[in-house]
Structure formats: structure tokens, C-alpha cells
N, C-alpha and C positions, 0 to 999 in steps of 0.2 A: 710720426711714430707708427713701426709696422707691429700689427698684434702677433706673437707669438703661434702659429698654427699648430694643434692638436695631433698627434697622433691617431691614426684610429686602429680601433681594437676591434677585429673582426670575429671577435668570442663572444661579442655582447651583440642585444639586441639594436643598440643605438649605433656602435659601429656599422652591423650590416645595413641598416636603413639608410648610415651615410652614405655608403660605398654605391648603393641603388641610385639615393638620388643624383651620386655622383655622376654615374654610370649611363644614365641619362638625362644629366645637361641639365638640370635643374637646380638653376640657383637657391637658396635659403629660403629665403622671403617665396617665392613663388611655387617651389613644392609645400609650403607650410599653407600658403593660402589655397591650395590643391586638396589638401589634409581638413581644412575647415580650421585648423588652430593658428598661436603666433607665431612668426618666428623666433621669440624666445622662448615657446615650449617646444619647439621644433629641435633646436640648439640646446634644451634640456635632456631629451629623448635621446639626440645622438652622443650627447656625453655622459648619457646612464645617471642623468641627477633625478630624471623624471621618467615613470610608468608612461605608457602613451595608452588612454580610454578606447573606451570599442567603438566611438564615434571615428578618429580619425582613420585606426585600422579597418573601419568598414570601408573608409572613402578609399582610402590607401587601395583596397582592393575592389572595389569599384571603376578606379577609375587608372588602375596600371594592371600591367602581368607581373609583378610580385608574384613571387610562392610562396604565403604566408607562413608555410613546414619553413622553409631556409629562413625566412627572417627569424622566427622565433627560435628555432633548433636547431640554425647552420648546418644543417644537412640537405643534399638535393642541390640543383640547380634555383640559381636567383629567380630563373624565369618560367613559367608556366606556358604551354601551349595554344593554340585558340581554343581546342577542344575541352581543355582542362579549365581553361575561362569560364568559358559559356557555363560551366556544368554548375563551378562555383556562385558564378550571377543567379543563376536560378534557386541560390540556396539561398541566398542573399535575401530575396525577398521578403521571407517571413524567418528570419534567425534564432528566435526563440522557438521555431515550430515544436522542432525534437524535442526540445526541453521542457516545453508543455507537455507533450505525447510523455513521454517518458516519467514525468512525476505526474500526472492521470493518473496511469498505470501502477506508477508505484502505492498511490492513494486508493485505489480503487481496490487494492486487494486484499483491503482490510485486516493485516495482516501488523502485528508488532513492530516492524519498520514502518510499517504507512502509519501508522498512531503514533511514532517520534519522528517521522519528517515533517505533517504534518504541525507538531509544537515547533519543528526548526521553522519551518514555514511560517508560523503567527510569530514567532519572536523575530525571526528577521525582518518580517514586514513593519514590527513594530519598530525595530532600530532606524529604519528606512524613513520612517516618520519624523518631519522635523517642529519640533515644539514650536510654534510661530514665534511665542513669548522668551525664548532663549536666543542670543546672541550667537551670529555665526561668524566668528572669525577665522581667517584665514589657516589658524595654525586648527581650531577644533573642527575644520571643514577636512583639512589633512586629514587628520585623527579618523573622523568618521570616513571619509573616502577609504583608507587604509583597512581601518573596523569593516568595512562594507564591500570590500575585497576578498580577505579572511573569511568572510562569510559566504560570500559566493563561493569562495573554492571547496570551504568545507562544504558545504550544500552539492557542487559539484561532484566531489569525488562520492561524498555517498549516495548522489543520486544512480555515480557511474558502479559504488559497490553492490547495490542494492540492484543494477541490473546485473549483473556479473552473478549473483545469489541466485537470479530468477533462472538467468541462463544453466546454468549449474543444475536448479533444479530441475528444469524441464528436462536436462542432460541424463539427469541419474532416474526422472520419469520415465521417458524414451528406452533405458537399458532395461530397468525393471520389466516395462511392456517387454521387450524385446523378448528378455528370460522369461514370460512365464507363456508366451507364443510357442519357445521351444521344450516349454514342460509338458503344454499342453497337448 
């Protein structure tokens, strides 16, 4: 009995990862254990049943020339340069750096956004928290993985509005200086 083979949809994130691993000769099972995962989250990933974690898309980009812009946004070319490698690997090392620096920053400026990132901050750490004494099943592990996504992204985007505010301001600082150079 031959299994029915899939289409791939090259809109999605799982289709393009097929068409890579296809594209370079890697069978299932062997770019999954490249990835650090199974190959039935491998085989989830490319049929869009499953998110892929930032563990395997680190290795993914560790350890190929993916352009991780194409994988996720289908724009660009699939493949990256050496020069565009190297630059990435060096970011690689410390991945949260920015995101440190940048909510610091946002903290440090004591400022009405840093006093509610901050409470986003203790309540997300606190959801992160897992009660020893509570039951982790498979489906409430979902749940929270999901919950704990949502949260990252909110957290992301206003960490990215909250730079975008700052920039702004120092923008409308800068003209102000500008005007009162030419008043003076």
C-alpha cells in the first residue's frame, strides 16, 4: 500500500521548508534530526499542523544557508550568501542580546510605558511559571505554549512600538533643536 503524497503549498511556512529540504537531498528523518526534533514534528511543520520553536529554526540556521526572510515571508531568494551567513552566525550567538538592550532601555526611562512594560514583564514571567503541583498535560501544555506565544508577540510588538515612540521622539527633538538654531 503506497501513501498518498501531499501537495506542497509554497504560501506556507511548512511548504517552503519542504521544498529546502527537498532542494538539498535531505531525506525526512535526517534533516529532522539536523533540526534537533522528530520526524513527526518535522512532517507536522511541513504540513502547517505545527509551529516550529526557535530551537530548531536556530539550528535550521546554524547549520544551512536558508534565508530565514524566504522561509517565513516567501520573499527573496531561498538562499543566503557566505557573507550574509557569517553576519547572521555572529548574531546567533547571543539572540536575545537586542531584546535585552532594547527593553533596558525601555525600563530605564522611567517613563509611563516603562511602568506597564515592566507589569507586562512580571505577569508574563509569572505565567512562565509552572506550578510543580499542577498537572501538565499534553493538551494544557499546548494551551500554555500558545498563551506563551501571544505573549511574546504582544511583548514584541510593543517593545518594537515603544522603540518607534522613542525614535519619533528624538526625531521631533532633533527638528525642534534644529528650529530654534535657526531662530537664534
Amino acid at each position: 500500500m503506497s501513501r498518498k503524497k501531499c501537495s506542497i503549498n509554497e504560501n506556507s511556512l511548512g511548504g517552503r521548508l519542504r521544498i529546502f529540504r527537498e532542494a538539498q537531498g535531505y531525506k525526512l528523518a535526517d534533516f529532522a534530526n539536523l533540526l534537533g526534533i522528530s520526524h513527526g514534528s518535522l512532517s507536522n511543520i511541513e504540513n502547517n499542523k505545527q509551529k516550529p520553536s526557535a530551537e530548531p529554526i536556530s539550528s535550521l540556521i546554524q547549520n544551512t544557508n536558508i534565508n530565514i526572510y524566504w522561509l517565513f515571508n516567501g520573499e527573496g531568494e531561498p538562499y543566503l550568501n557566505n557573507s550574509v551567513i557569517s553576519d547572521i552566525k555572529s548574531e546567533i550567538n547571543d539572540p536575545y542580546q537586542e531584546l535585552i538592550e532594547m527593553a533596558r532601555d525601555v525600563l530605564m526611562s522611567q517613563t509611563e510605558h516603562s511602568k506597564a512594560f515592566s507589569v507586562n514583564i512580571r505577569s508574563f514571567h509569572k505565567l512562565c511559571t509552572i506550578d510543580k503541583s499542577s498537572k501538565c498535560t499534553e493538551k494544557n501544555a499546548c494551551d500554555r505554549t500558545k498563551l506563551l506565544e501571544d505573549k511574546c508577540d504582544k511583548l514584541s510588538n510593543e517593545i518594537n512600538d515603544l522603540k518607534n515612540r522613542l525614535d519619533r521622539l528624538n526625531h521631533h527633538q532633533e527638528k525642534k533643536e534644529d528650529i530654534e538654531r535657526k531662530v537664534m
